[in-house]
N, C-alpha and C positions, 0 to 999 in steps of 0.2 A: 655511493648507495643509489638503486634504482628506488624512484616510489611515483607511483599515479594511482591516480584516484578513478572509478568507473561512475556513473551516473545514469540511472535509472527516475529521471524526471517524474514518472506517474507515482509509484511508489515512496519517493523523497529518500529512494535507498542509494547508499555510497557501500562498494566494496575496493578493495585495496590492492595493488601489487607493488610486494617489497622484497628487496633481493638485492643479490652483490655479483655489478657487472664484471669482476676481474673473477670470479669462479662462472659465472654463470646460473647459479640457481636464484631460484624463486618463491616466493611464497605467494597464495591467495588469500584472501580473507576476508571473509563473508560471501562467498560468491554467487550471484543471481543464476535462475534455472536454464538460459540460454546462454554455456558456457563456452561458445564461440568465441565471443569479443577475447579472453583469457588465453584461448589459447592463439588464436592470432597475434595478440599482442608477445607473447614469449617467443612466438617466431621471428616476429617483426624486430624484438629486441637480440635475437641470437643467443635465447635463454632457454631454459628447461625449468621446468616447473617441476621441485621437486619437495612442496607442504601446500596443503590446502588447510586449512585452520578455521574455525569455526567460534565466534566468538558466544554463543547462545545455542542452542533450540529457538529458532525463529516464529514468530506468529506470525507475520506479515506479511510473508513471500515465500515460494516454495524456492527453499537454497537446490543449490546446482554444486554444494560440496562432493556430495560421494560419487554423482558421474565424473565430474573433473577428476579427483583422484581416479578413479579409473579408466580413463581416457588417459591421463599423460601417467600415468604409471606412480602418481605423487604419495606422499606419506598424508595420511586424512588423520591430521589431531584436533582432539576436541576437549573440552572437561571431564576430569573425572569426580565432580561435583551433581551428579546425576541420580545419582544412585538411591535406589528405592524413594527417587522423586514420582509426579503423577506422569512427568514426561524422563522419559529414560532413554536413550541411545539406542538401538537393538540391531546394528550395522558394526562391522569391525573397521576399527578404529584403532591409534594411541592416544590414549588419555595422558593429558595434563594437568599439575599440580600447582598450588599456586609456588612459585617463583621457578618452574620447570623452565629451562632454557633452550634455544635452538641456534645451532650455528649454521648463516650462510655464507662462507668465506669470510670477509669483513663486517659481515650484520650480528646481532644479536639479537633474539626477540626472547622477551619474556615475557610468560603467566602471570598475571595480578587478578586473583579469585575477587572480586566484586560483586557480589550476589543484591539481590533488590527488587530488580525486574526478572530477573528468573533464579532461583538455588543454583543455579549453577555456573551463572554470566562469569566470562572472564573479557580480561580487559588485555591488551599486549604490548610492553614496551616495547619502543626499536634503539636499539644505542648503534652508533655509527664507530666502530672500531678503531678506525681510522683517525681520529679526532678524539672524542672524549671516552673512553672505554667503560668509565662507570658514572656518564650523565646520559642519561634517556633524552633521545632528539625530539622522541613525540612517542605517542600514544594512539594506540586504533583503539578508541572507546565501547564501540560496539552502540548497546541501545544503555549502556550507564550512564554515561556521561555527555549531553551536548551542548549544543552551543544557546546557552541562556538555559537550560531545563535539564531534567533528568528522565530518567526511565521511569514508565506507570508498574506501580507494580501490583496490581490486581489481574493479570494474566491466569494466575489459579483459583480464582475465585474468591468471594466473599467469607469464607476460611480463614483463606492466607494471607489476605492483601496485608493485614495487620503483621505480622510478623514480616513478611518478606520488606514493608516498608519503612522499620527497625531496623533490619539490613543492611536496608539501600540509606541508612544514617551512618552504620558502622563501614559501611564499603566508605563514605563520600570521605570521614575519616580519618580513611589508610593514602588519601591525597597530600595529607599533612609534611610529609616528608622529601615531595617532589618540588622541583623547582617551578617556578615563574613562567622560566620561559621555554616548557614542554609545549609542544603544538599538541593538540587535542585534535583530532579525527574521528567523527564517531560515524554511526551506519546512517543515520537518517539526519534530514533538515526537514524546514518547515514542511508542513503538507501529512508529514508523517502522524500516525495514529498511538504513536508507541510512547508520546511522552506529551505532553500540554507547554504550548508556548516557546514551541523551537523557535532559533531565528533560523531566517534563509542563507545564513553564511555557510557555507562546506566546513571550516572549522575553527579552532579559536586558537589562544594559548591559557594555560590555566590559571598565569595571575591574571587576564584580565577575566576568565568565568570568577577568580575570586573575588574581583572586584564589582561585577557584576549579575552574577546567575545567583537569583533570589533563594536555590535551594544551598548554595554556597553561605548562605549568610550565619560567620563562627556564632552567632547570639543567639542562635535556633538548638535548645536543646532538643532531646529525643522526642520526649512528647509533641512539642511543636514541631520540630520534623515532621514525625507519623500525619499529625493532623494537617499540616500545608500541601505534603504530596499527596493525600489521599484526599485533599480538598478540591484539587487541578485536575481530574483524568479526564481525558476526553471520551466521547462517545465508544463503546465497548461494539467492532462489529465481530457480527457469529461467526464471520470465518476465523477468525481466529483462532479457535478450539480446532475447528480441521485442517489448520497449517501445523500447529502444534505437531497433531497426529503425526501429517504428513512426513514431515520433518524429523519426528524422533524416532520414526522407521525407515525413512530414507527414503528419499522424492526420486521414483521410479527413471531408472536413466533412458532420455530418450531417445538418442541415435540418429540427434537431428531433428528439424523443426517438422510440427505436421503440419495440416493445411493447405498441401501444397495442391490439392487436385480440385480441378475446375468442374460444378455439378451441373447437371441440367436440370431442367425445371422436373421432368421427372424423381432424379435422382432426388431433390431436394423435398417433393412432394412423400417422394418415400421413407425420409428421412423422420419429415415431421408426423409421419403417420404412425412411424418406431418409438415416438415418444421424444425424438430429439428436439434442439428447441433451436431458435434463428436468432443474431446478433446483427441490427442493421445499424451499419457505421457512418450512416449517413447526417447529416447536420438536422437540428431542430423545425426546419421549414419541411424540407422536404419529407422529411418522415411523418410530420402530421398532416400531408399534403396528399401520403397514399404509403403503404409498410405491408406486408407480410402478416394476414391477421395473427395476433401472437405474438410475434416476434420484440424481443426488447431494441430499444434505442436507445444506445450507448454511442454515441458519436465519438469517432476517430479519433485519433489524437494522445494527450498524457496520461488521461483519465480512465482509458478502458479498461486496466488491470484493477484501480480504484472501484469503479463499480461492475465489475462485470463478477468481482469477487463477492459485492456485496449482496446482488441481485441472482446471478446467475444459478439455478441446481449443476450440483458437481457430480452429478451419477447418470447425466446425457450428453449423447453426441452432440456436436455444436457445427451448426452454420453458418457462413457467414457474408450477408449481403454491401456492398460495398457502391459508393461513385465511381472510386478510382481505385487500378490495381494495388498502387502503390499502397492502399490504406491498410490492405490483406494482411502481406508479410509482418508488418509492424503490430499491429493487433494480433495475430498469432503468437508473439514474440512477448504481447502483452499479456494474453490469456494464459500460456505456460508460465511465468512468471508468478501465477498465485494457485498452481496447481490444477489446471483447466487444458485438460491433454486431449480432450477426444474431441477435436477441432478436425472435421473430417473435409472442410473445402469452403470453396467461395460458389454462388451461382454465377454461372455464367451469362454473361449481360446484363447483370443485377434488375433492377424490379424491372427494369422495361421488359426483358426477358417474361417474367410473369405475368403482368398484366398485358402483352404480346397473344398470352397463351390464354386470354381471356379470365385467370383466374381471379377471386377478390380479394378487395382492397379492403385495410381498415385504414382508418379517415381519424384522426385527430386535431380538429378547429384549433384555431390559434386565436387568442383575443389581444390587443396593441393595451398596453395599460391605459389609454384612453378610452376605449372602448367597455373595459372590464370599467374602470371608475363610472364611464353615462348609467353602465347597464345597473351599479349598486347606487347609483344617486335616483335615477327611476324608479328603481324598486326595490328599497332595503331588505337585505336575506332572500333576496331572491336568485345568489348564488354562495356556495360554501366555497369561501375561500384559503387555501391549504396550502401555507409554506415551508418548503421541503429542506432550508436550508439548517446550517448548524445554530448552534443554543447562541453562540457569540454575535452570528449577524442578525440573526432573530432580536437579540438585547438591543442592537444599533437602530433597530428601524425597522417598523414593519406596516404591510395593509392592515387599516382600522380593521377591526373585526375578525382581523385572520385568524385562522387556525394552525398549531401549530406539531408536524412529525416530521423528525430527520427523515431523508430520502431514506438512507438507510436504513432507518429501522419500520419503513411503512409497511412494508408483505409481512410483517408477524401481528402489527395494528390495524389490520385493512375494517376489524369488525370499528372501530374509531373513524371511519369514516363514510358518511351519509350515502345511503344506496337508495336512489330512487327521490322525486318528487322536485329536486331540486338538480343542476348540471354542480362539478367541482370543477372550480378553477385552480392551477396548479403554478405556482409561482417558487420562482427558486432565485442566484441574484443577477443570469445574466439568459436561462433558460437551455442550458444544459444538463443540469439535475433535476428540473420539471421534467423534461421527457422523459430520462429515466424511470421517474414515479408514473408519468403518466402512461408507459409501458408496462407497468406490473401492474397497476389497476383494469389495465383493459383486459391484461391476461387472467385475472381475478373474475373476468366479468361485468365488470363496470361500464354504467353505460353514460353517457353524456357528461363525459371529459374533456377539458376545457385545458390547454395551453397556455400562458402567456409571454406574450415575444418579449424578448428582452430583460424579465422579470427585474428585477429590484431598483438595478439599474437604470433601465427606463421609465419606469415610475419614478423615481424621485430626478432627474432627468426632466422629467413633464411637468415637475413641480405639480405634483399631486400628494397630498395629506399622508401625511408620514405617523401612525403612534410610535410612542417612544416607552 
């Protein structure tokens, strides 16, 4: 049996290829929207990809199911658990039942209906033929099952979460029957927003989630169930309702990466004048050092599909200013990834180019947590301090006095935060999620915004006063 795992670092998303090297075929499963890596890898293997399989209606990433199946010519099954859901399928497809089977030469994979995190989640055994014909070698979990946690199931809203996380009691279950030692593979690890309290391992085996994944625990009736997972969800972001969408009409296939054309300062001055907006992937100093007035700062890296989803408008062209070429490609690759397609280039010469052409700068000050702690020991409240990080590291330790909104949720809070009379200082834990914030605020119109280097870290670092 062939089986590799893909990873998607920003996202915390894993999809799958499984298949049987003496025929050839292949399956995919769950597969991200830049579905190169998939098909390279079936060429590299001397395979043909002939199922792309879909374990959900995704919220989290625009899948790259239905151009795959249409590119390598593959069979696209998915649930037929959909039906007169709020998310429906509206792509042709084969629909699957639960215990529906698929033969690839020596593989077997089957449907196990596990609804929870969405009506219509399915889960997929793989039995290795060869070996044991009716013991499951493992399990591609999807977002049901992972490693220490479960799926959140408030995806349809405050309606359904009750019911669906009944469900996700009656799905955990129908596990009763499997063995110990199934390897569990699900779509995400830590990082991910789809469920509270993943570990960072890629995957487990199911006696030890029985022995240790707290939603596993047999002494949890239903009630208690409902109430511990609906107790755990992590922060809800908005794109998720437009991935949804995205997703259960089928994420436009794109014919290859865009972003490939290099703009001039022109071109890009025309862009921003269209209403398009700029993504400068430059690091934390430099960006408050001199930026593209407008423009957001989402620094390079694992993180740009993560906030560029959270921040970004999805109905404008996008920009994209950079240090290094190299950062372009990969952020394109990030932006498509959560549905962020009208990626029309990079400037050419990035800001020097600009500021070359004499145009202006916006300026975002940087303060060293020593500097922010003189200025609030001098002058109590004489700066509104606003940390942008999650509920969890916010509980661990924070600046006296702070204030406190997820990065992600600050562009729908912005009237929550002080305009005028005082500067905001913006603290996150290492100062890469402060810039982002303090990119949407200046985009907002905010004036005397305030940085801090290093955020969390370097404060307590400095051994400067921690509340707790």
């Amino acid at each position: 049996m062939v089986f590799e795992r893909f990873e998607d670092k920003g996202l915390s998303h894993y999809s799958y290829a499984v298949g049987c090297p003496g025929s050839g075929e292949l399956a995919i499963v769950d597969p991200r929207r830049d579905i190169d890596v998939y098909l390279d890898y079936a060429y590299q293997q001397g395979m043909r990809i002939t199922h792309v399989l879909e374990t959900h209606i995704h919220a989290d990433f625009a899948s790259g199911a239905k151009e795959l199946a249409e590119r390598s010519g593959a069979t696209l099954a998915i649930s037929a658990y959909d039906k007169g859901e709020i998310f429906e399928a509206s792509f042709p497809h084969q629909e699957l039942q639960d215990h529906d089977s698929l033969t690839l030469g020596g593989v077997r994979i089957q449907a196990l209906h596990t609804p929870g995190h969405t009506p219509e989640h399915l889960s997929f055994l793989v039995y290795d033929l060869s070996r044991k014909a009716d013991l499951p070698m493992l399990m591609l979990s999807g977002d049901f099952l992972f490693v220490g946690s479960l799926g959140r199931p408030d995806l349809l809203g405050e309606e359904a979460k009750r019911g669906l996380a009944s469900q996700l009691y009656d799905s955990v279950q129908r596990l009763a029957d499997l063995p110990d030692s199934l390897e569990v593979h699900p779509a995400h690890g830590a990082g991910s927003m789809c469920g509270a309290g993943m570990s960072g391992r890629p995957m487990t085996t199911l006696g030890y989630e029985r022995l240790a994944n707290p939603y596993l625990d047999p002494s949890l009736d239903r009630s208690a169930f409902v109430a511990k997972i609906l107790g755990s969800v992590p922060p809800f972001p908005a794109y998720y309702r437009r991935m949804k969408r995205v997703n259960s009409e089928g994420a436009p296939s794109l014919g290859g990466l865009p972003g490939a054309a290099v703009l001039s300062v022109a071109d890009l001055r025309a862009l921003i004048d269209q209403g398009g907006v700029v993504v400068d992937l430059r690091d934390q100093l430099a960006f408050g050092a001199g930026h593209i007035p407008g423009s957001y700062g989402i620094g390079a890296g694992e993180k740009v599909s993560t906030w560029a989803s959270w921040v970004l408008p999805y109905d404008r062209p996008i920009a994209l200013v950079a240090a290094d070429g190299s950062d372009v490609s990969e952020a394109v690759r990030a932006l498509v990834r959560v549905g962020l397609d009208d990626v029309r280039g990079s400037l050419d010469g990035g800001l020097a180019a600009w500021s070359e052409a004499g145009l202006p700068l916006g300026h975002i000050p940087q303060l060293t947590p020593l500097e922010l702690a003189e200025r609030l020991r001098q002058a109590p409240g004489s700066i509104h301090v606003l940390d942008v990080r999650e509920d969890s590291e916010w509980d661990l330790g924070r600046v006296p006095d702070a204030a406190h909104i997820i990065a992600g949720h600050l562009q729908d809070r912005l009237e929550q935060v002080p305009n005028g009379g005082r500067p905001v200082a913006l603290i996150c834990n290492s100062g890469y999620r402060s810039t982002v914030a303090a990119s949407v605020l200046e985009r907002a119109g905010r004036k005397d915004v305030l940085n801090v280097t290093g955020g969390m870290l370097a404060w307590e670092q400095a051994g400067l006063p921690v509340a707790r």
